[in-house]
DSSP file (Angstrom, degrees, kcal/mol; ACC not computed):
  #  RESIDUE AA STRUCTURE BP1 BP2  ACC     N-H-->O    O-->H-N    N-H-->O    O-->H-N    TCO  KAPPA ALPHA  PHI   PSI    X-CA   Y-CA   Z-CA
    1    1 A X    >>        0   0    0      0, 0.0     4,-1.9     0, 0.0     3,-1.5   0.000 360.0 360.0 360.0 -45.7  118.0  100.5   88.8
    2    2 A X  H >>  +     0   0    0      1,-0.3     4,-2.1     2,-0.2     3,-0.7   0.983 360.0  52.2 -73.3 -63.5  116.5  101.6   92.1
    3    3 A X  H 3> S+     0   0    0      1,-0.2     4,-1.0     2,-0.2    -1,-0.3   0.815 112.7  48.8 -37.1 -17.8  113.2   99.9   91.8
    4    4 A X  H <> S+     0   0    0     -3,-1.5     4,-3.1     2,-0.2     5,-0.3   0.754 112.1  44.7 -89.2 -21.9  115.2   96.7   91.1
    5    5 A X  H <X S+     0   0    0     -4,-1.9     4,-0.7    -3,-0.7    -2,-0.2   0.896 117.9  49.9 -79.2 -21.6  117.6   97.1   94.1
    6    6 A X  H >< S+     0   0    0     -4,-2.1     3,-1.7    -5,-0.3    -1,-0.2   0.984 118.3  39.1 -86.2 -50.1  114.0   98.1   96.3
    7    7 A X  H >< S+     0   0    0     -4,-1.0     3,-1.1    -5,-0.5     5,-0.5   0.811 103.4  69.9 -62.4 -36.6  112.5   95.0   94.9
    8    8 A X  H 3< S+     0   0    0     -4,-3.1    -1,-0.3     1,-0.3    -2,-0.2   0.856  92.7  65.3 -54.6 -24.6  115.7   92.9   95.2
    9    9 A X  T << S+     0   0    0     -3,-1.7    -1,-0.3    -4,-0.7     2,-0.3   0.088  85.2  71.3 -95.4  55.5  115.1   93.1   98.9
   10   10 A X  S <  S-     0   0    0     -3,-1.1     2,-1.7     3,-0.0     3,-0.1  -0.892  95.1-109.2-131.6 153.5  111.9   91.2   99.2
   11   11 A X  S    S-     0   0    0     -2,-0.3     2,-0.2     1,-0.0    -3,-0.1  -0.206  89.2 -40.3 -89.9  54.3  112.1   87.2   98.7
   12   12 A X        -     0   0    0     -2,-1.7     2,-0.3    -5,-0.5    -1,-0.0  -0.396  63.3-106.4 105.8 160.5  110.0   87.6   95.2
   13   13 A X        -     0   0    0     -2,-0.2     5,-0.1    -3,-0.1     3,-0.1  -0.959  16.3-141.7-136.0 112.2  107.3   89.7   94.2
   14   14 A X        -     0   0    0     -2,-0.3     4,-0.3     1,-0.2    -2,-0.0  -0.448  15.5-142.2 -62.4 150.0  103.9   88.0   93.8
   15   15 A X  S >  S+     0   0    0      2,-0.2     3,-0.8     1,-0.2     4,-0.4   0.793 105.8  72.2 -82.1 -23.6  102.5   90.2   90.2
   16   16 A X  T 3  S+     0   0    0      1,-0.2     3,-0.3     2,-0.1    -1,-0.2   0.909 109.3  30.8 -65.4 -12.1   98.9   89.7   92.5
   17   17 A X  T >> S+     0   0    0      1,-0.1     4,-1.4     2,-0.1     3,-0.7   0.546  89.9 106.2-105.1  -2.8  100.8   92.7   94.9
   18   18 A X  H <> S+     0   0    0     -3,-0.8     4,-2.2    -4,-0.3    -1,-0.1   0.530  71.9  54.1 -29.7 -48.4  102.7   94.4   92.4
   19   19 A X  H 3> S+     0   0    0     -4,-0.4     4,-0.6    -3,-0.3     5,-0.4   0.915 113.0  51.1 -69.2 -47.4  100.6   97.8   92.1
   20   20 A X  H X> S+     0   0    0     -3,-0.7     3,-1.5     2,-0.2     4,-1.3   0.899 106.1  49.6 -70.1 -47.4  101.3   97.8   95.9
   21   21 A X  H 3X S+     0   0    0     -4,-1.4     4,-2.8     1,-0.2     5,-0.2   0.969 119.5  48.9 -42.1 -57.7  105.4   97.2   95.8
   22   22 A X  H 3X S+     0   0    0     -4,-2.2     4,-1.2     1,-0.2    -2,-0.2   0.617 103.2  46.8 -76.8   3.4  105.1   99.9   93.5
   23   23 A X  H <X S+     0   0    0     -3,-1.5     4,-3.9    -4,-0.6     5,-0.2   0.677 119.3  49.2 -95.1 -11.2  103.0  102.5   95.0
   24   24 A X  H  X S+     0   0    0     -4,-1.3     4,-2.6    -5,-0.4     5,-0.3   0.971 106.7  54.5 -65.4 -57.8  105.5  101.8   98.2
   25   25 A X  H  X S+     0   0    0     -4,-2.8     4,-0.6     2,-0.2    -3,-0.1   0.937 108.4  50.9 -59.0 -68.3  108.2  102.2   96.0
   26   26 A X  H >X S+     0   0    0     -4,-1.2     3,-3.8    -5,-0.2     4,-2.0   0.963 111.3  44.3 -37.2 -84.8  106.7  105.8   94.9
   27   27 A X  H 3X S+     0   0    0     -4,-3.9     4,-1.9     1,-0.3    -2,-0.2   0.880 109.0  52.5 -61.4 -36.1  106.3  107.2   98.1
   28   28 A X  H 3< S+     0   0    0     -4,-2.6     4,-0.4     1,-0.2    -1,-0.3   0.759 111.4  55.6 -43.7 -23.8  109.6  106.1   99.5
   29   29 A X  H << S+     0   0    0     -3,-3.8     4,-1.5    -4,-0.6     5,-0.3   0.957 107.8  45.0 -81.1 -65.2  110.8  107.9   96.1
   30   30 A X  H >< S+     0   0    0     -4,-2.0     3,-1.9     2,-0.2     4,-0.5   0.887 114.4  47.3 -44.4 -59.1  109.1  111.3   96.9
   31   31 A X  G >< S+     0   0    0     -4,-1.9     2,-2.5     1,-0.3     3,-1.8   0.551 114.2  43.5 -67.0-100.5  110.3  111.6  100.9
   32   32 A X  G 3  S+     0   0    0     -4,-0.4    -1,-0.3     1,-0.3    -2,-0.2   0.217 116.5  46.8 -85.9   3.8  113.6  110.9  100.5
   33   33 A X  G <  S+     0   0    0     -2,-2.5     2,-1.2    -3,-1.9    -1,-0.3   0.408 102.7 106.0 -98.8  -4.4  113.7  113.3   97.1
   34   34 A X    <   -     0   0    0     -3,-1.8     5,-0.2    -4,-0.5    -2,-0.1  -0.533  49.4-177.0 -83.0 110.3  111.8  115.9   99.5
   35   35 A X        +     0   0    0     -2,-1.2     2,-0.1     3,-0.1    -1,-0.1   0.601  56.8  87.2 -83.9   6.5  112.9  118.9  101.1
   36   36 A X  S >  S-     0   0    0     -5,-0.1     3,-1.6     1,-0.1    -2,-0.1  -0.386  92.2 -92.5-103.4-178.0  109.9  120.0  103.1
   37   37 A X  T 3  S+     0   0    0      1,-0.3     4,-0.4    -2,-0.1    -2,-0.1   0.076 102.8  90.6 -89.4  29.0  108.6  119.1  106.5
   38   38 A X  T 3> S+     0   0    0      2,-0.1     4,-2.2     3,-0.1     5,-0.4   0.518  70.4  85.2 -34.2 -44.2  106.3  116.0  105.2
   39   39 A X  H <> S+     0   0    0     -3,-1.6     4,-1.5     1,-0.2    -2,-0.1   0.936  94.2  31.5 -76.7 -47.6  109.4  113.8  105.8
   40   40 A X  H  > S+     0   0    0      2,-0.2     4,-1.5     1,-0.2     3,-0.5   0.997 115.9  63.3 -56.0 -64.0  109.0  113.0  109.7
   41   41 A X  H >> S+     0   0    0     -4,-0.4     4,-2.5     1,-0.3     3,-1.6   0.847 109.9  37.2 -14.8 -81.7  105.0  113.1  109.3
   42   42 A X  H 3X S+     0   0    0     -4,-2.2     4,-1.9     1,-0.3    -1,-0.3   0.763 103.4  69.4 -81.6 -16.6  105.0  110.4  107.1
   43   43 A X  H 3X S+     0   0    0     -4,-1.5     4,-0.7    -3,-0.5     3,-0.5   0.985 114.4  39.7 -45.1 -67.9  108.2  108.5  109.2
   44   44 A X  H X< S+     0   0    0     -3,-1.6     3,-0.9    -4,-1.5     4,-0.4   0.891 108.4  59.5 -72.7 -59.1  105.1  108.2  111.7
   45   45 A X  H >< S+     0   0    0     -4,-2.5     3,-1.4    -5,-0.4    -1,-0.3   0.794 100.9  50.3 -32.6 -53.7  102.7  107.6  109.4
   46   46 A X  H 3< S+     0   0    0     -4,-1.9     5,-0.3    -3,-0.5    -1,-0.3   0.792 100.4  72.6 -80.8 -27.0  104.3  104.3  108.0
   47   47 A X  T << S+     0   0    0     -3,-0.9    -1,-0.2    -4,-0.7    -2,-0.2   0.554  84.8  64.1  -5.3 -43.0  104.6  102.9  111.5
   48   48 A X  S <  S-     0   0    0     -3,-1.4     3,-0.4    -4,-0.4    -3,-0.0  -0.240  90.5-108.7-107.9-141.2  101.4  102.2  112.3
   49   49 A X  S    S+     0   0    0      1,-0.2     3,-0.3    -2,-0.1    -1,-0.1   0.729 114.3  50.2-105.9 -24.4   99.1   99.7  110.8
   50   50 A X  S >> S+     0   0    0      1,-0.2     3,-0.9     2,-0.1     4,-0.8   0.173  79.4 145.8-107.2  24.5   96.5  101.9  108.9
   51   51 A X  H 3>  +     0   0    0     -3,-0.4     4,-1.1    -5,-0.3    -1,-0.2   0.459  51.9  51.9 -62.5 -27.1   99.7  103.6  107.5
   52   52 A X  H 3> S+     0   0    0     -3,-0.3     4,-1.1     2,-0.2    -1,-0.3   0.839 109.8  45.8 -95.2 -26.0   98.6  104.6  103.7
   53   53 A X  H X> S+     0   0    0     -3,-0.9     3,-4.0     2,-0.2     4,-1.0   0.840 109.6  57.4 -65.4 -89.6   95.6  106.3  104.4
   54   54 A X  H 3X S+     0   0    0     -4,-0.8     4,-2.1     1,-0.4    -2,-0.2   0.441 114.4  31.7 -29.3 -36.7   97.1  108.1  107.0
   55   55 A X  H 3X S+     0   0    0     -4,-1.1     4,-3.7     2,-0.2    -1,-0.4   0.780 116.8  60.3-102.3 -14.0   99.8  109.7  105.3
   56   56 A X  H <X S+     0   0    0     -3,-4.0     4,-2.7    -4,-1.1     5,-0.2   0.921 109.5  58.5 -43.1 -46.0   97.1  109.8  101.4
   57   57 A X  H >X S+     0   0    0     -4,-1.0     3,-1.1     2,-0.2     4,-0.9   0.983 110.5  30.7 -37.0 -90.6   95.6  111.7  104.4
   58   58 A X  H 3X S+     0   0    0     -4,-2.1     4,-0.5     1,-0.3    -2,-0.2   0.922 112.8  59.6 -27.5 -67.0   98.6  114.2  104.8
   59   59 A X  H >< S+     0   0    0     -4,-3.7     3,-1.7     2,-0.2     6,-0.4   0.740  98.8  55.4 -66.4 -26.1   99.6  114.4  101.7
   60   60 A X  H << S+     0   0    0     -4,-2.7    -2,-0.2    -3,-1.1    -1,-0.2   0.970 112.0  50.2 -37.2 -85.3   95.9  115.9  100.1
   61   61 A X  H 3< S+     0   0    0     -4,-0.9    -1,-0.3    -5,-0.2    -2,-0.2   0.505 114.3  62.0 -33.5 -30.5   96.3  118.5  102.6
   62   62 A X  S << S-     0   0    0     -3,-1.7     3,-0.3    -4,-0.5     4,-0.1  -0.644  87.6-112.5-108.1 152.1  100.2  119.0  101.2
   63   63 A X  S >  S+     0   0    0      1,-0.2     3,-3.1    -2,-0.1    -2,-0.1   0.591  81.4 102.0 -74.8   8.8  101.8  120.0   98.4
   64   64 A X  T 3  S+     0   0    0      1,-0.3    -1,-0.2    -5,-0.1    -4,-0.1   0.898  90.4  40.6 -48.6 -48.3  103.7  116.0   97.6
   65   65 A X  T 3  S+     0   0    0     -6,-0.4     2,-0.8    -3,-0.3    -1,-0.3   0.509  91.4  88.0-100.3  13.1  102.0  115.3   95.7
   66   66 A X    <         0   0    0     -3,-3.1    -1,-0.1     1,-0.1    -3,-0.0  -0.766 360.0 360.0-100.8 126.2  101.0  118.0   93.3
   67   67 A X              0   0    0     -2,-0.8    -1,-0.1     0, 0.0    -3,-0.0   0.546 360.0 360.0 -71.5 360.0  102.9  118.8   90.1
C-alpha cells in the first residue's frame, strides 16, 4: 500500500524507469525506518544532482544497508 500511495504521486510511471521509482522507493523506506545518524547525511545527499552515488557512497561505509 505504500509503494502505491509513493507511486500515486507521480503523473504515471513509464515501466522504461520503473527499477529507478523503485530503488527511490527503497531508500526512502530504510531512512525513515532508521534510527541512526545516516538520516540527515542522506537529507543532503538527495539534494544535489549526483545524489545516488553520493549517498551508495555513504551507505558502503555504513551499516544501511547490511542485513
Amino acid at each position: 500500500m505504500r509503494l502505491r500511495k509513493f507511486l500515486a504521486s507521480f503523473n504515471g510511471v513509464a515501466t522504461k524507469y520503473l527499477q529507478n521509482y523503485l530503488n527511490w522507493f527503497l531508500v526512502l523506506e530504510k531512512i525513515k525506518n532508521s534510527t541512526t545518524r545516516i538520516t540527515p547525511v542522506a537529507a543532503i545527499a538527495f539534494a544535489s544532482n549526483t545524489a545516488w552515488m553520493e549517498f551508495k557512497n555513504i551507505a558502503v561505509n555504513h551499516t544501511l544497508f547490511r542485513t
